[in-house]
N, C-alpha and C positions, 0 to 999 in steps of 0.2 A: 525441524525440516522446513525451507524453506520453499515455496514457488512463486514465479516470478510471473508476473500477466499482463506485460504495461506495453501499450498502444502504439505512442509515439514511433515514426520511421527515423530512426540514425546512419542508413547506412545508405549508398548511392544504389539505382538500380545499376549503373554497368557492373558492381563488384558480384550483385545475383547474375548476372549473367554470363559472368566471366566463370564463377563455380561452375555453373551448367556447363558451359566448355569445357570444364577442366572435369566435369561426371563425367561426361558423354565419350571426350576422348579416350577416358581411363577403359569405358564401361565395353567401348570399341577392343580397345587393345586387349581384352580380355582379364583384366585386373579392376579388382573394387575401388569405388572410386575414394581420392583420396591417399589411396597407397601410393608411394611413389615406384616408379621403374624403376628395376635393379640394375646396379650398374655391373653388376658379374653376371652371365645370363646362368651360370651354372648357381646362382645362388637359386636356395629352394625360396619359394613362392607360399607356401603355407608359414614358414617361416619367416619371410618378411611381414607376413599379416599378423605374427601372432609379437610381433618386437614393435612394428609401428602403433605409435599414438599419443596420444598425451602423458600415460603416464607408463607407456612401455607395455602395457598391456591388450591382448587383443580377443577377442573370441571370434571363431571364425564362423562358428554356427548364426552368431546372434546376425552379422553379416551377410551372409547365403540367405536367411531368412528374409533379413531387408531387401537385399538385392531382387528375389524371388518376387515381393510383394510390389517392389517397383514398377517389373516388369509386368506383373498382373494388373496393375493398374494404371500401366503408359505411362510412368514418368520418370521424370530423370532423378536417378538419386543424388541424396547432398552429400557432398565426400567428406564435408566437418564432420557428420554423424558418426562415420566410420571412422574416424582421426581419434575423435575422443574419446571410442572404448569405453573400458569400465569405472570415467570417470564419474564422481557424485555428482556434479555440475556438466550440463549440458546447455551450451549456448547455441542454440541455431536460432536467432531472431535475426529478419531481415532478409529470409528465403524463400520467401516466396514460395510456397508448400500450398497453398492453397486447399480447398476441402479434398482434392485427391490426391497429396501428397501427404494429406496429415492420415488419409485412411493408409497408404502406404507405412508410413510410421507406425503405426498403432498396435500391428503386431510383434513388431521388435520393440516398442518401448514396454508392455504387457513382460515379455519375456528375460526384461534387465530386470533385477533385483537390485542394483547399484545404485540407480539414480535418484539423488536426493531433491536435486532444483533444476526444474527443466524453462527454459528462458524463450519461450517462440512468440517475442512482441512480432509484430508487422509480420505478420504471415496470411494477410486475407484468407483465415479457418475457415468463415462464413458459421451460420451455424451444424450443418451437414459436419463441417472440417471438427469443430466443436464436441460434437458428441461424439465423433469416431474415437478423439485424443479423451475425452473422458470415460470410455469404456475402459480404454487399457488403462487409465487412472485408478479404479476401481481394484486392478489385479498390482499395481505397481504404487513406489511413489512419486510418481512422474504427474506433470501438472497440463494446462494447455491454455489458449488464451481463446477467453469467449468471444463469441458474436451479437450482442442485443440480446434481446430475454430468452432467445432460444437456448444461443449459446451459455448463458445464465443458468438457465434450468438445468441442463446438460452438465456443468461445471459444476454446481452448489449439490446436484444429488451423487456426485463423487465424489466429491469432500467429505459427506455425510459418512459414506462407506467406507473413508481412509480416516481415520483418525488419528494418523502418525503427523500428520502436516499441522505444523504450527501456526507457518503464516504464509498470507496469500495478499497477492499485490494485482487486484484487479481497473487499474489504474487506467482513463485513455480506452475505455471498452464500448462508449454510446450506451451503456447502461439504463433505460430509462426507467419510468413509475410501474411499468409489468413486471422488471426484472425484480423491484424491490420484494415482493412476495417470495421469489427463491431466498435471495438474501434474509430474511426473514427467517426463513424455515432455517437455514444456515446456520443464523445465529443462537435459535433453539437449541439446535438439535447437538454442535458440532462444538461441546466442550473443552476439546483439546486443543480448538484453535486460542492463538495468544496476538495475533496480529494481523491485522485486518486493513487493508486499501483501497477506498471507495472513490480516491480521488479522480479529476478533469472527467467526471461522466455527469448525465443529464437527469440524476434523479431530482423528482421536484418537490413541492408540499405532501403532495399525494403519496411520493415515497416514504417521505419522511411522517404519515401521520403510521405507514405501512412499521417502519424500521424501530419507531419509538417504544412501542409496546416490547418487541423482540429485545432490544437493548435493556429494558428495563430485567426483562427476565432471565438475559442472560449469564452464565455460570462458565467464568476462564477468560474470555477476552480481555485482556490488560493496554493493549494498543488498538486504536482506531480513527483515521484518515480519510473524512468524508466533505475533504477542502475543494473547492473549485466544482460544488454541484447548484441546487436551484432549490433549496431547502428554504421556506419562506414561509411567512403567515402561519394557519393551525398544524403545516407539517413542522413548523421550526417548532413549535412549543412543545407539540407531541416530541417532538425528538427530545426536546431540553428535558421532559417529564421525564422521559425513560433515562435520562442521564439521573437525575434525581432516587430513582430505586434501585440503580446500578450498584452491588456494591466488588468489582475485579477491575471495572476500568481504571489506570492510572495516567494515559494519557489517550487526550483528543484534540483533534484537530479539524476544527467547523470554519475555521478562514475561509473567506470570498465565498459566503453564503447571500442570503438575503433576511439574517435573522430580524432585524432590525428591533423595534424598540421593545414588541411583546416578546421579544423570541428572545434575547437580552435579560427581559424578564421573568421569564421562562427561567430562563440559567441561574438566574438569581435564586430564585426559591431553588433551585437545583441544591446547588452549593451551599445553602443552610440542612437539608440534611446528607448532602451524599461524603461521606469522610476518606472516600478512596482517592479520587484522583489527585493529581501530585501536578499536571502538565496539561493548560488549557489552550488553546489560541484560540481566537475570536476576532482576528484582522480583518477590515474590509466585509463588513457585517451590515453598513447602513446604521448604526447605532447612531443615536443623536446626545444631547444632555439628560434626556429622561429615561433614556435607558441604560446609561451609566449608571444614574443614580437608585435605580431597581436593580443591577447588579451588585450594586454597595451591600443593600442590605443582607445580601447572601455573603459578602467576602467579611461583616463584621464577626462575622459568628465562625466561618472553616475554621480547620484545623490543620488539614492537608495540602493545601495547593500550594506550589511552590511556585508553578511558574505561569504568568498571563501574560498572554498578547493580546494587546487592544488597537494595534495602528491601522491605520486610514481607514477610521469612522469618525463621522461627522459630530464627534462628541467637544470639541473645543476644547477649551484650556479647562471653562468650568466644570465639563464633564470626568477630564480626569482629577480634577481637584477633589470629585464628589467621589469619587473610588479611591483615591489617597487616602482621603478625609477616614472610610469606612477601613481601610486597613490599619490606617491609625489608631482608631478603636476599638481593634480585638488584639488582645492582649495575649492569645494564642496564636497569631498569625505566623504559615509556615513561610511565609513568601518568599523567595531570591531574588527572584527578577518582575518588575512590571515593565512592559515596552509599548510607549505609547510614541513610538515615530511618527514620523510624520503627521506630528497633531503639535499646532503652535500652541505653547503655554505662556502663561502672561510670570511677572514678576511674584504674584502670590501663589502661583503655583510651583513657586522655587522655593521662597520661603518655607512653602508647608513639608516640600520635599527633602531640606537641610531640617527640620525639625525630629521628621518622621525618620531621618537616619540614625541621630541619637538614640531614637527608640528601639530600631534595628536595623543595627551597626553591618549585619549582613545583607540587605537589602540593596538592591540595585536596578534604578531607576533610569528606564533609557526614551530620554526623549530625541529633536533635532540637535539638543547645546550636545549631544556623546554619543559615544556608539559603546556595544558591548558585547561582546561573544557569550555562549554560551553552547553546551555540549551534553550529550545526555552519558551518564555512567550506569552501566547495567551488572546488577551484583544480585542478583538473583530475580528481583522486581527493577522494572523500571526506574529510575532514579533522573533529575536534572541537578547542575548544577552550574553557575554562572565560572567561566575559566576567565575573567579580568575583571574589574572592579571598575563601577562605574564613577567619573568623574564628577 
């Protein structure tokens, strides 16, 4: 089961307000909105409602219901809602629903049993909007997009109560160091989640001294995405610790943090004992030469990591030379890819690199001299693997 929670605005405001015309007329002329006007006037009307929609299906209760709760709470219904019936996937992000259209919603989505991924980015919920969509979260498995720690609160203690939902994409939400405490409880409590999005929001150290312990003790999470936050000093290490006792996670993503060299460090001693994950990134970390070289000492010893980002951190040519150097001397290294873009490396850090391929001939090493794809295969567990071969 997936739900979808991500921030970002895609759509224009005239296209929200062009739908509202296109409610308001429908809701005039006496038909739900959404339905089109029949072109036979002797065509039946219950019938056109129960044939329109995405996937031809319609109920006309769940409809009335909504339409009822619109009316009770002044606002205009979204006609998509009613377009797409009893599909698993419901996209209304960009509607502008606000907290009294999302209370309008809440008792028709409570009422659907269908819906598996409910997608409402860019809906200013507020937190009010927040908790109304996660009540009916609770009775359904419909999702909603928080507001700050309120909306946090509100979202993470109905996740708790659904444990059908696998992954949650709280991406772009102004999340900050309050919210981490739900998140937290979250990650305890809510086993059966597998994939977790923490990313473009503002959790800081303090989050992260919050989230480290919960990671550590967490039991099911296999994915997790807490790129583009403010993760730095004792929250970075706290975090990298709990990576270190983790044994489900198989892929993370701490890119465009502020781990810098202790937090580097941190990951280091991580990755000498955690044997699970498989897929790291740690791009744009603030990493220097000295923090390379304490992540080394964790990569001589894995077994499992296949795959590391290290681009744009101030590690130099020496720095990734010091973590070739350390992959070079584990004799069990799972590695495919290391990507150190945009980081100049001098002539001996080529050499060491045509060295270390002899060693392992699958290994693929992407600096500014190549580029390289690569793509994840999912067969039961998470998996990466590199689709071109690096030059």
């Amino acid at each position: 089961m997936d739900v979808t929670m991500r921030g970002p605005c895609e759509k224009s405001g005239e296209s929200e307000e062009q739908e509202k015309k296109v409610a308001v007329a429908a809701t005039a002329a006496g038909r739900p909105a959404g339905v089109p006007e029949a072109e036979d006037s002797d065509t039946d009307s219950d019938s056109n409602l129960e044939t329109e929609g995405t996937h031809g299906l319609r109920e006309p209760l769940k409809d009335t219901l909504y339409l009822r709760s619109c009316r009770a709470h002044s606002v205009v219904p979204v006609s998509c809602f009613l377009r797409q019936g009893r599909a698993p996937e419901l996209n209304l992000r960009h509607r502008g629903l606000g907290p009294q259209g999302a209370r309008a919603l809440a008792p028709a989505l409570s009422s659907n049993p269908y819906v598996k991924r409910l997608d409402l980015r860019d809906n200013e919920l507020c937190g009010a909007g927040a908790k109304a969509l996660a009540r009916a979260l609770r009775k359904s498995s419909s999702i909603c997009e928080p507001a700050g720690s309120v909306g946090a609160q509100a979202v993470c203690a109905a996740l708790m109560a659904n444990p059908a939902i696998q992954k949650a994409q709280l991406a772009g939400n102004s999340l900050e160091e309050q919210a981490a405490q739900y998140l937290a409880e979250l990650l305890l409590a809510h086993t059966g989640l597998k994939s977790l999005d923490l990313s473009y929001n503002q959790l800081n150290d303090q989050a992260g001294e919050t989230l480290g312990p919960a990671l550590a003790e967490n039991t099911g999470l296999t994915e997790l995405n807490i790129s583009w936050n403010h993760l730095r000093g004792p929250g970075a290490v706290s975090f990298a610790r709990g990576l270190g006792a983790n044994i489900f996670l198989r892929v993370l993503d701490i890119s465009y943090n502020g781990f810098g060299d202790p937090g580097a460090s941190a990951v280091g001693e991580a990755l000498r004992t955690n044997n699970v994950l498989e897929e790291l990134n740690m791009s744009n970390n603030r990493i220097s030469v000295v923090g390379a070289r304490s992540l080394g000492l964790g990569l001589q010893v894995n077994k499992t990591l296949r795959i590391l980002a290290m681009s744009r951190n101030p590690m130099r040519s020496e720095g990734c030379l010091g973590v070739l150097k350390s992959v070079r001397d584990n004799p069990v290294s799972a590695l495919e890819l290391l990507d150190f873009s945009d980081i100049q490396v001098n002539r001996e850090f080529d050499d060491l690199a045509s060295s270390v391929k002899v060693i392992l001939p699958g290994l693929c090493i992407k600096t500014d001299a190549g580029r390289v794809e690569y793509k994840k295969r999912v067969t039961g567990s998470l998996e990466t693997v590199p689709t071109s071969v690096c030059p």
